[in-house]
C-alpha positions as CSV (number, residue, x, y, z in Angstrom):
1,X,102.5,57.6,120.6
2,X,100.9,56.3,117.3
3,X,102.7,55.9,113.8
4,X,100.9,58.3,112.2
5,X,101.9,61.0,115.1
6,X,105.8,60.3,115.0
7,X,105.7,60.4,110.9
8,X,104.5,64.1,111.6
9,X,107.1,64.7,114.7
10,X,110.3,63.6,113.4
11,X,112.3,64.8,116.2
12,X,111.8,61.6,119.2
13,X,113.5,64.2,121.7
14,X,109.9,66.3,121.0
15,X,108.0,63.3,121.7
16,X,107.7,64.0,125.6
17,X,106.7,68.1,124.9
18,X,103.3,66.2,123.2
19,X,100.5,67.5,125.9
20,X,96.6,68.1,125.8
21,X,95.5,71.9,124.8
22,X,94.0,72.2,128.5
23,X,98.0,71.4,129.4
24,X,99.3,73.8,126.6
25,X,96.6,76.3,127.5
26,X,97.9,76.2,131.2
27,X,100.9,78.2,129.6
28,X,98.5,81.9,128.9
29,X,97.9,84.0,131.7
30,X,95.9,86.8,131.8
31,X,97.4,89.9,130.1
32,X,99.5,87.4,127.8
33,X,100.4,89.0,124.1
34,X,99.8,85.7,121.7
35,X,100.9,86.3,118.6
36,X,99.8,83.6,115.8
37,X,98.8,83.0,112.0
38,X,96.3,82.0,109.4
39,X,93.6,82.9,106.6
40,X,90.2,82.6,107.6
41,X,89.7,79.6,107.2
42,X,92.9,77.6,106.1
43,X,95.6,76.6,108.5
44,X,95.6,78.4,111.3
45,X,96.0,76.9,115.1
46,X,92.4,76.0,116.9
47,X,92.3,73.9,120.1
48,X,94.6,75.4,122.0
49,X,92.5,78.8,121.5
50,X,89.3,76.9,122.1
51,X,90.8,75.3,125.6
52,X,91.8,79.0,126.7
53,X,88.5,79.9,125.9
54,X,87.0,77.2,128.1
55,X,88.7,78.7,130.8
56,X,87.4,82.2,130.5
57,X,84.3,80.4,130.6
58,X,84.8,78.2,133.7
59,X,85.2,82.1,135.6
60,X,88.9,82.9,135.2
61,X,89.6,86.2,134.2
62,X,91.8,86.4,131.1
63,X,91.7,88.9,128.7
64,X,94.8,88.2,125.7
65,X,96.0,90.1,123.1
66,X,96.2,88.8,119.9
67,X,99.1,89.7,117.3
68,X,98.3,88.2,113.9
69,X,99.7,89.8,110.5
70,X,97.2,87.6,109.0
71,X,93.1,87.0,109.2
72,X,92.7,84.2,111.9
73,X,89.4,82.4,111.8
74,X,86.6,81.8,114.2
75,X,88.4,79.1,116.1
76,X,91.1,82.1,116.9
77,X,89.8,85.0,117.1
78,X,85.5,84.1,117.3
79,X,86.1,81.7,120.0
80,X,87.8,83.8,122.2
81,X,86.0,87.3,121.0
82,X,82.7,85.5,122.1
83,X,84.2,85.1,125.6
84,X,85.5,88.4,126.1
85,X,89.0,87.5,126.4
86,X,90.7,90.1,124.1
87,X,91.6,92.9,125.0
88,X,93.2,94.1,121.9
89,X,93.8,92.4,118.4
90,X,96.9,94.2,116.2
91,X,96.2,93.2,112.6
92,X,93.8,92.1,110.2
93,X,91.2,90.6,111.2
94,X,88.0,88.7,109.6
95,X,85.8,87.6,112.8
96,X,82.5,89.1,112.9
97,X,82.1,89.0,116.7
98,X,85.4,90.6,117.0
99,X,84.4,93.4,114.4
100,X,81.5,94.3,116.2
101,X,83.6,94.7,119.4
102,X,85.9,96.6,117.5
103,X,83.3,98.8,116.1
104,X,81.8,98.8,119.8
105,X,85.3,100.0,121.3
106,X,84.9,96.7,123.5
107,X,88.8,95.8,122.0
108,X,91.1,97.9,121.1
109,X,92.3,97.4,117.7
110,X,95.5,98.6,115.2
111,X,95.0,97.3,112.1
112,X,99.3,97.4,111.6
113,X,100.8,96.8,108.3
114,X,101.0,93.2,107.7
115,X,104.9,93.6,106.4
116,X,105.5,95.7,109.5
117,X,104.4,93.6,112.1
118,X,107.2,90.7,111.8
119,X,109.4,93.6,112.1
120,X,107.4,96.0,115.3
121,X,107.3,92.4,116.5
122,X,111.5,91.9,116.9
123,X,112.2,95.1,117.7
124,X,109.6,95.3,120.7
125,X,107.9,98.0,119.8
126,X,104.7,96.7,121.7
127,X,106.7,95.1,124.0
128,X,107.6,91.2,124.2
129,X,105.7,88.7,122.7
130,X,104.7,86.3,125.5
131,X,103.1,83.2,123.0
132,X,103.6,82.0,120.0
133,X,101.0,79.6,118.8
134,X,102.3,78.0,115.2
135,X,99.7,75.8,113.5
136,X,102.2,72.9,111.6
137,X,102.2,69.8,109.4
138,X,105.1,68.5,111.1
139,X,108.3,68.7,112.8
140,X,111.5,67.3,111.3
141,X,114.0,65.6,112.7
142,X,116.3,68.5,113.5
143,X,112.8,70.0,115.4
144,X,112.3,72.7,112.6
145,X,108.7,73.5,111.8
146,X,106.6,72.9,108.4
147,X,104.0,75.0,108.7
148,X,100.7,74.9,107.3
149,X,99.5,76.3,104.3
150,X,99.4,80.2,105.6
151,X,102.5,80.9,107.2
152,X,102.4,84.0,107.2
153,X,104.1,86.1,110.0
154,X,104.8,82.1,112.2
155,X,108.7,82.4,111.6
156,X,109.0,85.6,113.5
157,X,106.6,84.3,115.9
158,X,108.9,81.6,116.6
159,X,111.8,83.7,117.0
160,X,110.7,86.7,119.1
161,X,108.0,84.3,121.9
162,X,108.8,83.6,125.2
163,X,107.0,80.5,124.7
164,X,106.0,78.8,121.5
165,X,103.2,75.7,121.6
166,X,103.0,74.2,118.1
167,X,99.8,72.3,116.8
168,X,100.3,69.4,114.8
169,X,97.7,70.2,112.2
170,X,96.3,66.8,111.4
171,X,93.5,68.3,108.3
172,X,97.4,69.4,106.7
173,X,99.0,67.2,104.1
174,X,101.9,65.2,105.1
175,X,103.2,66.3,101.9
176,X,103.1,70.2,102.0
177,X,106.9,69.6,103.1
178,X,108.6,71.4,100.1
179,X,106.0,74.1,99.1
180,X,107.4,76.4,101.8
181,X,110.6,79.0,101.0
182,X,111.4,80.4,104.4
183,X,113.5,83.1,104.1
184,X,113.6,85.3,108.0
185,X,115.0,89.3,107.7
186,X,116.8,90.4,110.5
187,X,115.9,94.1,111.7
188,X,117.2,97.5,110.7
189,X,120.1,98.2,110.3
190,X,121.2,94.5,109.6
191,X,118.1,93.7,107.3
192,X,119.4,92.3,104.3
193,X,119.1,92.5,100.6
194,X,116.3,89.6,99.6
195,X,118.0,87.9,96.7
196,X,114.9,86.9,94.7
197,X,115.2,88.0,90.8
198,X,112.2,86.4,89.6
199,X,108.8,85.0,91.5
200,X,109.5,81.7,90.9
201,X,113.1,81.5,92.4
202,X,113.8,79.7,95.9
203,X,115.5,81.7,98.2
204,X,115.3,80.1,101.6
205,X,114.3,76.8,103.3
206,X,111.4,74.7,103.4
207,X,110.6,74.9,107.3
208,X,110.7,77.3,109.7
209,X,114.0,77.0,112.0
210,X,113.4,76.2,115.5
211,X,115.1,72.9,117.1
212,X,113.6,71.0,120.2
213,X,114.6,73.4,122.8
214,X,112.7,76.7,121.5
215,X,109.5,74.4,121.5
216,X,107.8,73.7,124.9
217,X,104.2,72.6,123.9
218,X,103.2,70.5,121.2
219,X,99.2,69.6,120.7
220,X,97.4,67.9,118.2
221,X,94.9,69.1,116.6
222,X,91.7,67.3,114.5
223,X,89.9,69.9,114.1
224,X,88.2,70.1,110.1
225,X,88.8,73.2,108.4
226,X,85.3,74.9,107.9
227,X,86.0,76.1,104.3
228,X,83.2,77.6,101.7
229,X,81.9,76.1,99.0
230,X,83.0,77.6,95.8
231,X,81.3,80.3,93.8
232,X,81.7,81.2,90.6
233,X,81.7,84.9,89.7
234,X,78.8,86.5,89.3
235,X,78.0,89.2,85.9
236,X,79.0,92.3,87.2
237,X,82.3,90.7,88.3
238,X,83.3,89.5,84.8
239,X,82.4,92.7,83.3
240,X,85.0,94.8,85.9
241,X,87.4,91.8,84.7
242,X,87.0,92.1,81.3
243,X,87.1,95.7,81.1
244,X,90.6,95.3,82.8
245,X,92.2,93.1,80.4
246,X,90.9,95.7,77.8
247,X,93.5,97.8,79.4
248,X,96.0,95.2,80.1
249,X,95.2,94.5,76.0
250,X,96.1,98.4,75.7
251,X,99.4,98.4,77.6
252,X,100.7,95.7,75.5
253,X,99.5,97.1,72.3
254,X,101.6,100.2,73.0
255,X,104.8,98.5,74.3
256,X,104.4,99.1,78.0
257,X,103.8,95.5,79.2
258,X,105.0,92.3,77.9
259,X,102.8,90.0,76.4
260,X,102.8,88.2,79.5
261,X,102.4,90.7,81.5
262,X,104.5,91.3,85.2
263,X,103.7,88.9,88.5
264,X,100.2,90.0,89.9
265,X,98.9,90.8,93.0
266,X,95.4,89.8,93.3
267,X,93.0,89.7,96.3
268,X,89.8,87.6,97.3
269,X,86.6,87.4,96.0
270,X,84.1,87.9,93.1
271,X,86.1,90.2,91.2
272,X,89.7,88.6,92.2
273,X,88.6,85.5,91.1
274,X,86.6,86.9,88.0
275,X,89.8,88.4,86.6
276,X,91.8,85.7,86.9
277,X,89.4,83.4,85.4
278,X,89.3,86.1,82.6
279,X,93.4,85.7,82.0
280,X,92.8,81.7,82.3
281,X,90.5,82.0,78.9
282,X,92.4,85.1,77.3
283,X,96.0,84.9,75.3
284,X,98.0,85.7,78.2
285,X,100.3,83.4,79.0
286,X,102.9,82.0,81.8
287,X,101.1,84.1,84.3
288,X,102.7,85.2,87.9
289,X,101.1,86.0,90.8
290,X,102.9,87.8,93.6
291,X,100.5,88.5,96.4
292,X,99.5,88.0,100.0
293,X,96.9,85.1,99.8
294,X,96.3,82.5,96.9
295,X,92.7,81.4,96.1
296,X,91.0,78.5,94.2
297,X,91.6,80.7,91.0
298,X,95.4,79.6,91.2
299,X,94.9,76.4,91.2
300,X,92.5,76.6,88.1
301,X,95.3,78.7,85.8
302,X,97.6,75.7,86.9
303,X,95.6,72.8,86.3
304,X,95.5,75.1,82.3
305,X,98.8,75.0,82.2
306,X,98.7,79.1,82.1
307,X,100.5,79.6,85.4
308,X,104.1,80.1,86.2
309,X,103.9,80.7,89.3
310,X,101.5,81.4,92.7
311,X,103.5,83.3,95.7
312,X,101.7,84.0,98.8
313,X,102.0,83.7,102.6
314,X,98.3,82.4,102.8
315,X,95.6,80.6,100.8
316,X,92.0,81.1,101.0
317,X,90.6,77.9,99.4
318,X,87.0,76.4,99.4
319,X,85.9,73.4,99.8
320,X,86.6,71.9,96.2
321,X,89.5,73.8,96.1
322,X,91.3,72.6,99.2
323,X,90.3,69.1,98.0
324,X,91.8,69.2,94.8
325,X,95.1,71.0,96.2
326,X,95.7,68.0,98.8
327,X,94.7,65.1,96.0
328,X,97.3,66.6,93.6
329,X,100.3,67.9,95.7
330,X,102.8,66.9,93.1
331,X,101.3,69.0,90.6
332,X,101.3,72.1,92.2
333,X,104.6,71.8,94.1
334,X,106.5,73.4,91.3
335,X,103.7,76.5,91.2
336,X,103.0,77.7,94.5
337,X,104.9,78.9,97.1
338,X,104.6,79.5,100.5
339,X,106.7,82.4,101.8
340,X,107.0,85.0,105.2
341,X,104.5,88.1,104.6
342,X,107.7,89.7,104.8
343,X,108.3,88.2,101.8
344,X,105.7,88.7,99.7
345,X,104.2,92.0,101.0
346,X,107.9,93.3,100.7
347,X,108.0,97.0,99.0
348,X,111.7,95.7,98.1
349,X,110.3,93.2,96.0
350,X,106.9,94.6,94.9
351,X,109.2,97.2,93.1
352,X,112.0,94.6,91.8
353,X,109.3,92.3,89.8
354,X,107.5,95.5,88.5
355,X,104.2,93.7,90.4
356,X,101.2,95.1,89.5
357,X,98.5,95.7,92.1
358,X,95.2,94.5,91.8
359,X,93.0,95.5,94.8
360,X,89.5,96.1,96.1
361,X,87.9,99.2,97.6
362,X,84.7,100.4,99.8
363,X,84.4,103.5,97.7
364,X,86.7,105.7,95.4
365,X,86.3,109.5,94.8
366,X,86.2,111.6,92.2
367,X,90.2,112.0,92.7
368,X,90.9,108.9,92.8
369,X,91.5,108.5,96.7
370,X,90.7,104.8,98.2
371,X,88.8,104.0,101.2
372,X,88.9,100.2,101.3
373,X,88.1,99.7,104.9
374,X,85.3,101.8,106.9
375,X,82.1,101.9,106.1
376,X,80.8,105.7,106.5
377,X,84.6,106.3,107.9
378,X,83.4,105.2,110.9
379,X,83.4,101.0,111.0
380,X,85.8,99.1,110.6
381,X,85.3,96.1,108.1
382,X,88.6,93.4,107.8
383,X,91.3,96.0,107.5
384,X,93.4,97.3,104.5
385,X,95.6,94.2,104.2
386,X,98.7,94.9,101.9
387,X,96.5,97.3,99.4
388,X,99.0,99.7,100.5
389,X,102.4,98.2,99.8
390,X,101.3,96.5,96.6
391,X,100.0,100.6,95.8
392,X,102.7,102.3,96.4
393,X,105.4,100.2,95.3
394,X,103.8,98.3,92.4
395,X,104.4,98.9,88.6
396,X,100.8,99.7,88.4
397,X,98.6,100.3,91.2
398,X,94.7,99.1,89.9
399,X,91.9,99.7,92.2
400,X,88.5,97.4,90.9
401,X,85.1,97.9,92.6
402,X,81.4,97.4,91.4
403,X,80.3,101.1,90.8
404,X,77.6,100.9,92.9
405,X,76.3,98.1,96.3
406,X,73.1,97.5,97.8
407,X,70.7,96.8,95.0
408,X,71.7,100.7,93.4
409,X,71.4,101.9,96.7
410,X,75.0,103.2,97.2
411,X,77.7,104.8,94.7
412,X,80.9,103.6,94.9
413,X,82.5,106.6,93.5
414,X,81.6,109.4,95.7
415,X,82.8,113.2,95.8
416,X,85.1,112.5,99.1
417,X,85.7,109.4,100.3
418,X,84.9,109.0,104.0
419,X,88.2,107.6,104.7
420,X,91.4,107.3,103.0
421,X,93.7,104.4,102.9
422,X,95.3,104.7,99.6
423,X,96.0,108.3,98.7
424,X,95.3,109.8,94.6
425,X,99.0,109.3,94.5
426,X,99.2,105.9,94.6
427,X,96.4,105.2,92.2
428,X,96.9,104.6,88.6
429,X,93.3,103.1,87.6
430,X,90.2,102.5,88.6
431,X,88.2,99.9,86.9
432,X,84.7,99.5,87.8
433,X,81.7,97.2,85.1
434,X,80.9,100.7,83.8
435,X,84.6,100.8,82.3
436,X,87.8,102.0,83.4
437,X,90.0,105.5,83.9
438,X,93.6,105.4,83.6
439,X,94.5,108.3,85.8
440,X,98.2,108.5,85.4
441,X,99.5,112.1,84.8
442,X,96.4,113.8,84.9
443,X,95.8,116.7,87.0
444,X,92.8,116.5,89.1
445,X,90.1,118.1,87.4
446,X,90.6,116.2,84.4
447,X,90.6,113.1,86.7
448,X,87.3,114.0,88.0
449,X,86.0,114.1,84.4
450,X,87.7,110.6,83.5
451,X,86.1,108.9,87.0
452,X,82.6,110.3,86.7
453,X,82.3,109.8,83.1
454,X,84.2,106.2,82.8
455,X,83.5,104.8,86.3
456,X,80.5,105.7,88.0
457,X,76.9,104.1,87.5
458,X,75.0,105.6,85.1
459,X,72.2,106.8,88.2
460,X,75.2,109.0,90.3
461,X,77.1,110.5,87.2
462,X,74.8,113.7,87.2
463,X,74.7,114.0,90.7
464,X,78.8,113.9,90.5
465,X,78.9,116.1,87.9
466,X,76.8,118.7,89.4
467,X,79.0,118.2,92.4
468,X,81.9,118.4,90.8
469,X,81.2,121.4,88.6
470,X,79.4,123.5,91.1
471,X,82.8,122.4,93.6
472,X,84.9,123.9,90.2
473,X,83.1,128.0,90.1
474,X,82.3,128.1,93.8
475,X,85.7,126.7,95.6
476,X,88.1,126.6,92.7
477,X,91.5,125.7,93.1
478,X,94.0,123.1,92.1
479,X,91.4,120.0,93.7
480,X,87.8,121.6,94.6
481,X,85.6,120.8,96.9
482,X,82.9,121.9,98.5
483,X,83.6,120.9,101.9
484,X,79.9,121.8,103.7
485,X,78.7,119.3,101.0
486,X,81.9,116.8,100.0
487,X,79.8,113.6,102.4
488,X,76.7,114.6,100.9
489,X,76.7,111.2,99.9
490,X,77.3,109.4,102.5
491,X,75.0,111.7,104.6
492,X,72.2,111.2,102.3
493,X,72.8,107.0,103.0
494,X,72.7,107.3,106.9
495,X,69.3,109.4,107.0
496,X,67.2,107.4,104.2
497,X,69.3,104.2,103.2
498,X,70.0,105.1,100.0
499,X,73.0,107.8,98.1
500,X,70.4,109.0,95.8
């Protein structure tokens, strides 16, 4: 075994458990349930997934399930989609050859609630976990795990597998040891209190407990991580972004938030990474985020000396960004920390730090209900992440979308949404580049007024009112609608292409 190998497996009593994937592969029989981890594109396990593969390719016939709290990359979930072996995938997912089979009913798919699965996952509820594979930095010397950079749902992984093959992750720094706060719940009824206070509080340990006997394969792994180049935010991104700090600007102006505002959660993207670019050259200060995945933009608000803190149980970083987290480990090891999607997608906690919810949607209705992950209510894009949790059990649940896609073609805000994921009642505003409506306390009409008129593109707002008015004398009632004419909308875009 070579120096640089034993520096990264600590334990010499896990030394002999160091095999080939084909070996480690060996280990997956047909009809296995594997449950692993990642984010797209950072730290997630590859070759042992890749050597499966090759075997479904060679003419065995394996079909898997995949468990993964977290969205798993092509050398996961693509590899193995293009082979036709899964048979069902429980979680998000971000594959586009596995979201056509999805969409194609060629795999079965539940996209479960990412701070539910750990749980479903010790209690059995889909039956035993055959597989575990972890994707790691290293192994200490008492055999724990440090896992890569998107942990995610690994610890419970650990715990619950029959069998769990770790891959030393050699495109993970040596020195990510320390940026992880592990911190396992045990199931109801012995689930305990999580005694964090504020974001930037350690509650746990910076591995994942194992030991040498509850690992029986270890692989290396050289595979690159395939990350995007950066992208700055486009126009229409900063102007959703800077309308919302016009209402964060509001909220502190009347004494409702602090001038630094409460721990953020904030997704991926254009308009994620717009907004926090927007708080990086604004007053706001000593800025939290609480959230599921960390991007480039946390780095960015570090390196500005604005951040207090970056939570997550993932990152999504490009290129540059992944390049300047591993050259300056040292300066980030006091800001970001890695935690159990337990952890950070807890309603417990989302409610304790008063987080306030900063998501995406497909489309948003007149009533503010969100759809934020079929198109047409009929296929299925990545999957509704932790939108929910961070909704219902945030200080503020904010919903931000372009009001309109495809060149004009489409309206974000539509009469009924085609599918709901996050109900009217869990939606306090909407902000789109048009401006934004703070629905809180209003009744239903007088929300339809405040979407159309504040939200919507300038092109849909007669057809919506018309809708909406018509909906009012002909149906009445506390929230109209006309139902023989509610997915006129999205009828309209399925015969010509276009909402209009």
């Amino acid at each position: 075994m070579d120096e640089n190998l034993k520096k990264r497996i600590r334990n010499e009593k896990l030394w002999k458990k160091v095999v080939t994937p084909d070996v480690a592969a060996r280990a997956i029989r047909d009809g296995d349930r594997i449950g692993t981890h990642g984010a797209t594109f950072c730290g997630y396990p590859k070759v042992t997934f890749k050597a499966l593969a090759e075997r479904i390719k060679q003419g065995e016939k394996i079909k898997v399930e995949i468990w993964s709290a977290s969205l798993v990359g092509e050398d996961a979930d693509g590899v193995l989609a293009s082979c036709g072996g899964i048979s069902k995938r429980l979680g998000s997912h971000a594959d586009t050859t596995l979201r056509s089979q999805i969409n194609n009913r060629q795999v079965l798919c539940n996209d479960v609630r990412g701070e539910m699965l750990p749980q479903y996952v010790q209690r059995g509820i889909f039956g035993k976990l055959d597989v575990a594979v972890i994707d790691a930095a290293a192994i200490d010397e008492n055999g724990n795990i440090i896992p890569s950079v998107s942990p995610a749902d690994a610890c419970y992984l650990v715990q619950a597998a029959e069998k769990v093959i770790v891959e030393i992750d050699h495109s993970q720094p040596l020195g990510l040891e320390g940026f992880h706060d592990v911190f396992p719940l045990s199931p109801p009824p012995e689930t305990q209190t999580i005694p964090l206070r504020r974001s930037y509080e350690r509650i746990g340990t910076p591995y994942i407990p194992a030991g040498p006997d509850r690992i029986d394969y270890i692989v290396e792994s050289h595979v690159p991580q395939k990350l995007p180049p950066k992208r700055d935010p486009d126009e229409e991104g900063m102007m959703i972004a800077r309308n919302l700090l016009q209402f964060f600007r509001k909220e502190v102006a009347s004494g409702r938030l602090g001038k630094n505002l409460l721990p953020l959660e904030s997704g991926l993207g254009n308009v994620a990474d717009a907004v926090l670019r927007q708080l990086g050259d604004s007053e706001f200060e000593e800025i939290e985020i609480f959230t599921a995945v960390i991007g480039d933009s946390a780095l960015d608000l570090a390196d500005r000396g604005k951040l207090k803190a970056a939570n997550g149980c993932a990152c999504f970083f490009s290129a540059e960004g992944w390049e300047k987290f591993c050259s300056h480990l040292d300066r980030y090891r006091d800001r970001i920390i890695f935690r159990p999607i337990e952890i950070t997608n807890s309603p417990e906690l989302v409610y304790r730090l008063g987080v306030i919810g900063l998501n995406g949607a497909v489309e948003v209705d007149i009533y503010g209900h969100v759809n934020s992950s079929h198109i047409t209510g009929t296929r299925l894009l990545a999957g509704v992440g932790g939108a929910g949790v961070f909704a219902s059990n945030g200080s503020i649940s904010i919903f931000l979308t372009p009001s309109s896609s495809a060149k004009g073609k489409v309206s974000a805000v539509v009469p009924m949404v085609s599918h709901v994921d996050i109900t009217e009642h869990n939606v306090d505003v909407v902000v789109t580049e048009q401006g934004y409506a703070d629905l809180r306390g209003l009744a239903p009409h007088e929300r339809a007024v405040e979407m159309i008129e504040k939200c919507s593109h300038p092109d849909y707002r007669p057809l919506l009112m018309d809708y909406y008015r018509r909906a009012e004398k002909e149906a009445g009632g506390h929230e109209p609608h006309l139902l023989g004419e509610a997915f006129s909308f999205h009828e309209r875009f399925k015969k010509t292409g276009s909402m209009k």
